[in-house]
ROBA-231327 format. One line per 10 residues: number of its first residue (from 1); for each residue x, y, z of C-alpha. Coordinates in pm, whole numbers, always signed. Last residue first. Layout:
N
NUM = X/Y/Z  ...
This chain:
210
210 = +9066/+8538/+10289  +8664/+8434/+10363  +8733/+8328/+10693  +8643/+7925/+10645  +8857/+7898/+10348  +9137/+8089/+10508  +9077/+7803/+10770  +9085/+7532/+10539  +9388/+7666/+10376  +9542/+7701/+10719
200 = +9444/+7331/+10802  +9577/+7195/+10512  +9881/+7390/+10535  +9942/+7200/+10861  +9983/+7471/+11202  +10329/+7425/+11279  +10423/+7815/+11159  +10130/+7914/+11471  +10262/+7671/+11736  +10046/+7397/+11834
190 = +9834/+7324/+12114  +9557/+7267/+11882  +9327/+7567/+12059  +9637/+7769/+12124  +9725/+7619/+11672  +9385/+7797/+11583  +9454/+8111/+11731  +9789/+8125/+11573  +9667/+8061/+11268  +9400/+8326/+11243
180 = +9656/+8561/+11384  +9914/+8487/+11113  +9631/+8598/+10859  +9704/+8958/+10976  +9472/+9153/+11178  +9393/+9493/+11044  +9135/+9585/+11348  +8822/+9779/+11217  +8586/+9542/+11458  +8479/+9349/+11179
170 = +8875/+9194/+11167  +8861/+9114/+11548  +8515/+8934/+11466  +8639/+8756/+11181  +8909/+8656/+11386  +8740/+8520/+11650  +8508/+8337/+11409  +8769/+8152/+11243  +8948/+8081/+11615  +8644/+7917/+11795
160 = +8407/+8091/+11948  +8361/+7841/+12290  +8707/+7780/+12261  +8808/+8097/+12208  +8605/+8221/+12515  +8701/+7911/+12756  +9047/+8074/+12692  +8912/+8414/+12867  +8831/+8740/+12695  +8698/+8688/+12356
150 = +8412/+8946/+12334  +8517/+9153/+12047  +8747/+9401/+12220  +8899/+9102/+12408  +8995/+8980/+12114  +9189/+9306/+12021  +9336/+9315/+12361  +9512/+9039/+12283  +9630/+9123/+11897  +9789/+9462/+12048
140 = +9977/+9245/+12312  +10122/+9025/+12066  +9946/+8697/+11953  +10226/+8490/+11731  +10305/+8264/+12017  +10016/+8218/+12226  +10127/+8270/+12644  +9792/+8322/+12816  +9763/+8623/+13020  +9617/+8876/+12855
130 = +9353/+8628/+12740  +9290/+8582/+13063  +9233/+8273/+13198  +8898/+8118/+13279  +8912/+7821/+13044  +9124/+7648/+13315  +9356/+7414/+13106  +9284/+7046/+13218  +9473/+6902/+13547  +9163/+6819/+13729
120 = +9230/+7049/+13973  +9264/+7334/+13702  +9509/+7463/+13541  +9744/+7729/+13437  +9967/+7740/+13155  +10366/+7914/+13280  +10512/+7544/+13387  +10490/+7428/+12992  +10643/+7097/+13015  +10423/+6970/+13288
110 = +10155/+7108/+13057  +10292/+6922/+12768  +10292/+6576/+12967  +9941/+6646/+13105  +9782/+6691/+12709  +9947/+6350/+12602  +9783/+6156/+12881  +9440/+6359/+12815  +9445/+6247/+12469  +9546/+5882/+12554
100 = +9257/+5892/+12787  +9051/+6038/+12566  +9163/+5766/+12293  +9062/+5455/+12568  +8752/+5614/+12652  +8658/+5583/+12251  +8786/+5266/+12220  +8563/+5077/+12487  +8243/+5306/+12336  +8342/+5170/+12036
90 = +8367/+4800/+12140  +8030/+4846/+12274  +7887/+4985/+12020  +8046/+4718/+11744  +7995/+4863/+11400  +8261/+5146/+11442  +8521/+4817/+11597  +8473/+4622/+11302  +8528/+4870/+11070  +8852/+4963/+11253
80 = +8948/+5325/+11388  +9181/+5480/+11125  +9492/+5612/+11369  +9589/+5894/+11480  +9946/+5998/+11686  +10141/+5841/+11378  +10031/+6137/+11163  +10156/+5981/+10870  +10483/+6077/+10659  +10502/+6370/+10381
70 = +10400/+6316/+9991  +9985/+6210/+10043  +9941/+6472/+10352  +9641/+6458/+10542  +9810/+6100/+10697  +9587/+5911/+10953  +9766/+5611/+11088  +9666/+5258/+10934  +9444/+4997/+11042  +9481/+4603/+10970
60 = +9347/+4480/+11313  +9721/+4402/+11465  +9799/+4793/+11409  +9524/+4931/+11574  +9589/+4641/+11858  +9959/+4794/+11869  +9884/+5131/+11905  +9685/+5115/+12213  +9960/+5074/+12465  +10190/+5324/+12313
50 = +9940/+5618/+12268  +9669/+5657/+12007  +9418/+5951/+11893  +9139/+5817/+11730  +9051/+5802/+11364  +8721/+5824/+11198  +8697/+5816/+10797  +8447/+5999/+10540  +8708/+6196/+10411  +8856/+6364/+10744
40 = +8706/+6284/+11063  +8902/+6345/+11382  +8993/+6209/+11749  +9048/+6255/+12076  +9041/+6603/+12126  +8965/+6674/+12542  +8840/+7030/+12619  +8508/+6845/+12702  +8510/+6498/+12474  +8615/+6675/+12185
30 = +8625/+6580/+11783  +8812/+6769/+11523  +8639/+6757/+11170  +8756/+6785/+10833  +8972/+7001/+10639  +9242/+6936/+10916  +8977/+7150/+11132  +8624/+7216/+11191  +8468/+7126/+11531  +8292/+6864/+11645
20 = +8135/+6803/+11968  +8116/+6478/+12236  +7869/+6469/+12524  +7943/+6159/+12690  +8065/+5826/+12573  +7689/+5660/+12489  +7662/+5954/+12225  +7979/+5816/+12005  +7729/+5642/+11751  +7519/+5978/+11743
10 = +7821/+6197/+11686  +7983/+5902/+11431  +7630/+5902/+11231  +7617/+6341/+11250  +8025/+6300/+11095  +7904/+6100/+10796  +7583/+6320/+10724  +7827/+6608/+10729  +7621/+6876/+10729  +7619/+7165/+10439
């Protein structure tokens, strides 16, 4: 059933290119490109933050996004003012200002992970092999399962996204484990499969029909 929160923030965000949304955190993750920036979870929009731009979230009142009530905040996301989602110019301004932070963040773990390849403009190049990319939790079996279905290159999962991946390994006759739906999910997050939130896996069990 759509979101008629998340289709206002898609519209509002229009002027800063073409920016998607895709499931996750029980909500929805939002991309510039490759780039995630931000989220929407409960009727709320938070952006991702970075040293410089944490302090004028913090001087307006906001607070950092936290999906779970008993464990600390997600300090890396923050509730994007009132003030600021009524203002489009002052949301465009924010919105650059999160993809930058997200694309800061995403070039300090590739200088930290020497074995990703990438493109010129620094961004993971969606044409690698599957076979080649380095998920932990995906074995070589699990690899060329997805590319049994179709899901051959990076730009593949991210294009099919990891639910429907899965389902399609699974329709295929393959007994995948649940552990691969998480593991596909944290590549895309840059996460490692047993760091994947259980909000997210129960969303994503949710999603796959387990």
């Amino acid at each position: 059933m759509p979101d008629p929160y998340l289709e206002d923030v898609l519209e509002r965000l229009a002027p800063a290119g073409d920016v998607r949304a895709r499931a996750m955190f029980g909500g929805a993750g939002l991309y510039l490109g490759r780039v995630f920036f931000g989220l929407v979870s409960d009727g709320e929009l938070f952006f991702r933050v970075d040293d410089a731009s944490r302090g004028e979230y913090e001087r307006s009142g906001s607070r950092a996004f936290q999906p779970f009530p008993d464990k600390p905040p997600m300090g890396t996301y923050w509730r994007v003012p009132d003030r600021v989602q009524d203002d489009r110019t002052l949301l465009r301004a924010w919105t650059q200002r999160a993809v930058e932070a997200a694309r800061a963040r995403d070039a300090s773990k590739r200088k930290r992970t020497k074995s990703t390849r990438t493109l010129a403009s620094g961004e993971p190049d969606p044409t690698m092999s599957i076979l080649r990319m380095r998920i932990p939790g995906v074995g070589p079996a699990a690899r060329r399962w997805l590319r049994e279905v179709g899901v051959a290159t990076r730009g593949d999962l991210e294009r099919t996204g990891s639910v429907a991946a899965f389902r399609a390994v699974r329709a295929n006759g393959r007994r995948a484990s649940v552990n691969l739906l998480y593991a596909l999910e944290g590549a895309l997050l840059d996460l490692r499969w047993d760091r994947v939130p259980e909000v997210v896996r129960a969303n994503l069990r949710q999603r796959a029909g387990i």
